[in-house]
C-alpha positions as a printed Julia matrix, in Angstrom:
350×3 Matrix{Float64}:
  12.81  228.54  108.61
   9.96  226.97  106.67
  12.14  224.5   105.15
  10.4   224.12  101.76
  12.49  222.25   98.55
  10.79  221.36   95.17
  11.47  218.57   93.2
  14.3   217.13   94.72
  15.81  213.32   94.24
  15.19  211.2    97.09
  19.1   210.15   97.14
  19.79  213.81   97.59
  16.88  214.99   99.99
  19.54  215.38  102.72
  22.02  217.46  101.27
  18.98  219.53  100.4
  17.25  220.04  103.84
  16.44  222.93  106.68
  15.39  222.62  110.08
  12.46  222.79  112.13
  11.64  221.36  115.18
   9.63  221.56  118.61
   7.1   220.04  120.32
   3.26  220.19  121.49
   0.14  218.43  122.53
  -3.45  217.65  121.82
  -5.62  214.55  120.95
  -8.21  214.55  118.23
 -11.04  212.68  116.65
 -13.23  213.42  113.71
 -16.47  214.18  113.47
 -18.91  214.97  110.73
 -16.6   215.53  108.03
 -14.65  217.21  110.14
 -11.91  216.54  112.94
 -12.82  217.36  116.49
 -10.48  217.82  119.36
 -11.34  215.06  122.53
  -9.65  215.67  126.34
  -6.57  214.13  127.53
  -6.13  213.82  131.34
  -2.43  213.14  131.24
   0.5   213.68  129.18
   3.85  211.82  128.79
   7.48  213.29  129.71
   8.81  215.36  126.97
  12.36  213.38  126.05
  13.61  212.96  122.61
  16.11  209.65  122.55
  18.02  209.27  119.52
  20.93  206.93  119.23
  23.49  208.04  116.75
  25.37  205.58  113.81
  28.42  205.37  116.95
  26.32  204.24  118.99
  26.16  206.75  121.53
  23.03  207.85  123.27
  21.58  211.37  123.17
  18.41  212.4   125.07
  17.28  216.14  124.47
  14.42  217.89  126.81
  11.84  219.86  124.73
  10.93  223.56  126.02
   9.53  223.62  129.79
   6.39  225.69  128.46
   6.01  222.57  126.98
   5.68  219.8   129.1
   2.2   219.88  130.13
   2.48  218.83  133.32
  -0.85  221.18  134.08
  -2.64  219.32  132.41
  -2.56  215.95  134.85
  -5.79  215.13  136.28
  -3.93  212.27  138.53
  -3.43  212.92  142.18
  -0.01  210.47  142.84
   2.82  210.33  140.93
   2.38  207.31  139.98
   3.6   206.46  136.67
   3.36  203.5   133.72
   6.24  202.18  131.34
   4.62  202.57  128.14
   6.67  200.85  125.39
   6.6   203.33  122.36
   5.35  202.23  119.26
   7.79  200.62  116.85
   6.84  202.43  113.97
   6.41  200.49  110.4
   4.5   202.15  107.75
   3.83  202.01  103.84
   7.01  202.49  102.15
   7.69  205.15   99.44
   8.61  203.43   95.88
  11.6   203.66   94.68
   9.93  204.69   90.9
   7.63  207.68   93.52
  10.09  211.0    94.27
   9.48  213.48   96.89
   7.72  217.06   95.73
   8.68  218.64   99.09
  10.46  218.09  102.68
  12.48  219.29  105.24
  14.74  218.16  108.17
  13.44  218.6   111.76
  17.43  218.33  113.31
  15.85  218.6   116.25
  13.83  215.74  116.35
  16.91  213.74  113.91
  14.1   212.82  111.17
  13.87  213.32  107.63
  10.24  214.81  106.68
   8.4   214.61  102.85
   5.19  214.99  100.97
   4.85  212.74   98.17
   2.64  210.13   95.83
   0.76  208.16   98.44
   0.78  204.82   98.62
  -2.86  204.17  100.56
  -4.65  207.22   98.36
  -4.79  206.61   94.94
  -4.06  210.22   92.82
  -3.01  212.44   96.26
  -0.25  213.18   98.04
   0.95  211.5   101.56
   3.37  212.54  104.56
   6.02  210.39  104.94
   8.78  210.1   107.74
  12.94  208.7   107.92
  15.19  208.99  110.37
  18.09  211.49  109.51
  21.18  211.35  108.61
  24.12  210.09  111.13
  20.94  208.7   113.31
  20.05  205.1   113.57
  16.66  205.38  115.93
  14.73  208.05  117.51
  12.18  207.62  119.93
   9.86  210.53  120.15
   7.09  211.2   122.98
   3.29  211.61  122.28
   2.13  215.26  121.55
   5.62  216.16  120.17
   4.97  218.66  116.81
   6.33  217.47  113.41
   4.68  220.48  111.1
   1.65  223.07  110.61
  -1.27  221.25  109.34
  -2.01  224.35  106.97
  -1.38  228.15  107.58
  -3.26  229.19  104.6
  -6.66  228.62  104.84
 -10.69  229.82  105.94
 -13.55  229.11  108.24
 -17.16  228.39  106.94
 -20.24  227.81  108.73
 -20.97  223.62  107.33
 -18.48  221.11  107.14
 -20.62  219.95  103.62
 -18.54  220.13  100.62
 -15.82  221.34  102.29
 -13.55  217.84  101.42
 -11.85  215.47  103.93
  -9.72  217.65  105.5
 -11.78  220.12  107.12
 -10.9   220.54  110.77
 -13.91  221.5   113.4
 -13.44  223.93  116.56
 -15.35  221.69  118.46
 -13.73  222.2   122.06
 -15.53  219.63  124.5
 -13.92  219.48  127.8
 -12.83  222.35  129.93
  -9.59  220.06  129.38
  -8.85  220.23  126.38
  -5.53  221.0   125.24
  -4.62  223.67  123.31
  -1.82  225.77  122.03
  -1.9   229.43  123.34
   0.52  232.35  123.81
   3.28  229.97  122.76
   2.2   227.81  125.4
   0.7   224.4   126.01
  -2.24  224.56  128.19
  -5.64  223.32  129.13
  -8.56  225.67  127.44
 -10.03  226.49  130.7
  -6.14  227.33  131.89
  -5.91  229.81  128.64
  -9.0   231.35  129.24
  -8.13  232.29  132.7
  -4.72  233.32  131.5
  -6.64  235.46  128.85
  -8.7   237.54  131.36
  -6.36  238.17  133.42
  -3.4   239.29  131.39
  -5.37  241.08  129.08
  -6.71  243.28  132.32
 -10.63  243.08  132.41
 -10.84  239.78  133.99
 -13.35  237.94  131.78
 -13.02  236.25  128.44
 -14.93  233.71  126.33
 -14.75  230.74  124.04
 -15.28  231.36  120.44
 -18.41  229.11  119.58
 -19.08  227.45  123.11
 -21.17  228.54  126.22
 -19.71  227.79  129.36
 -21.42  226.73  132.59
 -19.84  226.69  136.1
 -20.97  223.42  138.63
 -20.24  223.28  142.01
 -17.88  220.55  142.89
 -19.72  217.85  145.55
 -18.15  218.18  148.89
 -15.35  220.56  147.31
 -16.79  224.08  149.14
 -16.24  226.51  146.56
 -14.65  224.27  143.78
 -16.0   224.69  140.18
 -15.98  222.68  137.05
 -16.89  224.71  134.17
 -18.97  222.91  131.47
 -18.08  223.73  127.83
 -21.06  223.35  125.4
 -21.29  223.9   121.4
 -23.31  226.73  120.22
 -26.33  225.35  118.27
 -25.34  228.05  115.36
 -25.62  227.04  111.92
 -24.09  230.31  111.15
 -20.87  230.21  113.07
 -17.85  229.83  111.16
 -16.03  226.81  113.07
 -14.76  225.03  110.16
 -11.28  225.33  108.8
 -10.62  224.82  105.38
  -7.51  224.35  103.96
  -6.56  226.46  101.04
  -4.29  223.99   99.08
  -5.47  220.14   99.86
  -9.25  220.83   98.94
  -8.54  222.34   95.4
  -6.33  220.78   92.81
  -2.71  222.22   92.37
  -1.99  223.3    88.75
   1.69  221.63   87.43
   2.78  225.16   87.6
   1.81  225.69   91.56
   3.32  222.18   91.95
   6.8   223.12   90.78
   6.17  226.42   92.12
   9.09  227.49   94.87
   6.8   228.39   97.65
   3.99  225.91   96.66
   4.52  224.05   99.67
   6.55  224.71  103.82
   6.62  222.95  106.85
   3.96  225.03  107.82
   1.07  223.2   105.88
   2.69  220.15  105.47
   0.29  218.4   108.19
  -3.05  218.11  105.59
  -1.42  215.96  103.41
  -1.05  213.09  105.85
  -4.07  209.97  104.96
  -6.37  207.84  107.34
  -3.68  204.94  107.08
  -6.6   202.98  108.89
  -8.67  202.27  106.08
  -8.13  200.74  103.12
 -10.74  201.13   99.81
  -9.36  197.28   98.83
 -10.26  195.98  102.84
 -11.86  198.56  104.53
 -13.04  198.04  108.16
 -16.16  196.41  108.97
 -17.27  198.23  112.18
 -15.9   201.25  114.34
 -14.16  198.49  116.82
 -12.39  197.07  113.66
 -11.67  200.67  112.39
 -10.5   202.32  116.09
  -8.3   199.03  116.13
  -6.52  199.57  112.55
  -6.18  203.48  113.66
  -4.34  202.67  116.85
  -2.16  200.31  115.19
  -1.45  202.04  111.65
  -2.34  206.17  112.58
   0.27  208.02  114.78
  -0.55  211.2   114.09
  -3.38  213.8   116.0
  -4.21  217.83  115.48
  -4.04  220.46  118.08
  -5.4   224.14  118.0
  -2.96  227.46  118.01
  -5.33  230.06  119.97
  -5.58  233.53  119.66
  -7.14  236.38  121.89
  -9.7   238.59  120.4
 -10.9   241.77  122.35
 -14.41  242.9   122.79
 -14.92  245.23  119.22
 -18.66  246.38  120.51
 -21.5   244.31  121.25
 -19.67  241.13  122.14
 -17.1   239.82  124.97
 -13.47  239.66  124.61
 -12.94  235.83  123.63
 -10.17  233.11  122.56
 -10.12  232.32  119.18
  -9.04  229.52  116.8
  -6.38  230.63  114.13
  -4.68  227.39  112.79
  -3.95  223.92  113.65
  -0.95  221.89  113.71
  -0.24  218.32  113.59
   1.54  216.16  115.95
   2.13  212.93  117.25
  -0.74  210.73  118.88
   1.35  208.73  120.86
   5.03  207.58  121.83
   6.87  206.36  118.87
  10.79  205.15  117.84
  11.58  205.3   114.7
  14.13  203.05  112.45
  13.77  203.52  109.05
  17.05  205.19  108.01
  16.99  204.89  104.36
  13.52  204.5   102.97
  10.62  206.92  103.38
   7.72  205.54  105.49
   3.99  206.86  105.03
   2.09  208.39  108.33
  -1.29  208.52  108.97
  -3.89  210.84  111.07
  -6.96  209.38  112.27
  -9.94  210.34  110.59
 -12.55  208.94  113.21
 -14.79  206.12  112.33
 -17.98  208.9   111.7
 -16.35  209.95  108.25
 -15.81  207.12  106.73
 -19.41  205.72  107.74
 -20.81  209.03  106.19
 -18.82  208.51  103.06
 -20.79  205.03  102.6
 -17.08  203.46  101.83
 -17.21  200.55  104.35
């Protein structure tokens, strides 16, 4: 169910689209060149609202596994009425058609790659609400597409283009996406040991260091430190944004799925015509224009000789960074990831 169409009109993309649809959490940052996963102590309730052209409401609940709710550091259950974000990005053209996209029925929105409007000769991701549907309201963390199946890991971020995504894990809370489950890292590495029968397992790229908890008797935090290994390949790569796609890949059938989708999406916080002047400005134009973030799928790798059986990174996908209703029914709307303030200061753009 990858969804993928080619070169369809824009008045027709509806009568042309597949499904996909589900929902997941992380929050990310970037770092040198590179985006790096940050914690997140708690997580919001996983409803989908959507309110239908008769004007009758519908509210959906995502898949248990999904919820997070293991991931709350709070001790009450005390909770706070967050508005969602009334979201209002660059509109698609009228004279700019789609190359790919796909309908997430699940989530009652319309998905697209096409000409950006912020990045002058690439591609963007762009949003509408779906047919039939006059608003959805979606909660943070809740998955949209893949950010790119295809792809490799090298040892340097350098030369590796804008889109290169870092397993950097730097909390013990850090969420990521394991056995088709939502989870803290420390929670999947537990899981890992113990379902997989040996009762240890490690972090690919990361030493880990247990600390007694003050006045907790035998309570542990575990530490989670970056290797200082020039050699280690943490860096994903994706295959098709870094190189540039020949007309025939372009019009090519399986040139582009749901499934990479994600690495198309632009820093909507920075503009080349008014960039930012600091990294308040910039973490203020990110909140306000950027609503989307990048979580890790993990995978468990068993001890092959000489090493320890460990969790591994195999792809990420992108989601939403916080709570969010969408309105636009007929036109296309641009959405951004944030890039992190680091990148753009080491591109000397600002």
């Amino acid at each position: 169910n990858d969804g993928f169409y080619m070169n369809f009109k824009k008045n027709h993309l509806r009568d042309t689209m597949s499904v996909c649809g589900i929902a997941i959490a992380c929050i990310l940052i970037q770092g040198a060149n590179c985006y790096v996963p940050v914690s997140r102590s708690t997580f919001t309730n996983p409803f989908v609202q959507r309110t239908t052209n008769n004007n009758r409401s519908k509210s959906s609940l995502s898949k248990s596994i999904l919820t997070a709710a293991n991931l709350s550091q709070q001790e009450d259950d005390t909770t706070v009425d967050v508005q969602p974000m009334l979201f209002n990005g660059p509109t698609l053209p009228l004279e700019l058609e789609p190359v790919a996209g796909a309908t997430l029925s699940e989530l009652g929105l319309d998905i697209c790659i096409a000409p950006s409007t912020i990045a002058p000769s690439q591609l963007g991701l762009y949003i509408r609400v779906a047919e039939n549907t006059e608003s959805v309201t979606l909660p943070e963390m809740t998955l949209l597409c893949g950010y790119s199946r295809e792809g490799t890991f090298e040892s340097s971020p350098k030369n590796s283009g804008d889109k290169t995504v870092g397993f950097i894990i730097p909390s013990s809370q850090t969420a990521v996406f394991y056995e088709r489950q939502l989870m803290s890292v420390m929670d999947a590495l537990e899981y890992a040991a113990v379902t997989n029968g040996n009762g240890s397992c490690g972090l690919f790229g990361h030493e880990m260091y247990q600390q007694q908890q003050q006045d907790s008797g035998d309570d542990y935090d575990v530490d989670i430190v970056v290797q200082d290994d020039t050699d280690i390949e943490r860096y994903y790569v994706p295959e098709m944004v870094n190189r540039v796609l020949s007309e025939e890949e372009v019009k090519a059938e399986d040139a582009f799925s749901i499934q990479n989708f994600g690495q198309y999406s632009n820093d909507l916080a920075f503009d080349v015509n008014d960039p930012p002047t600091n990294e308040n400005d910039y973490a203020s134009r990110s909140a306000q224009n950027n609503i989307l973030q990048l979580v890790w799928r993990m995978e468990y790798k068993p001890d092959e000789g000489g090493g320890i059986n460990c969790l591994v990174p195999s792809w990420p996908v992108t989601v939403l960074s916080q709570d969010v209703m969408f309105v636009n029914t007929e036109e296309f709307m641009e959405v951004g990831t944030h890039y992190g303030w680091r990148y753009w200061d080491q591109q000397n753009l600002h």
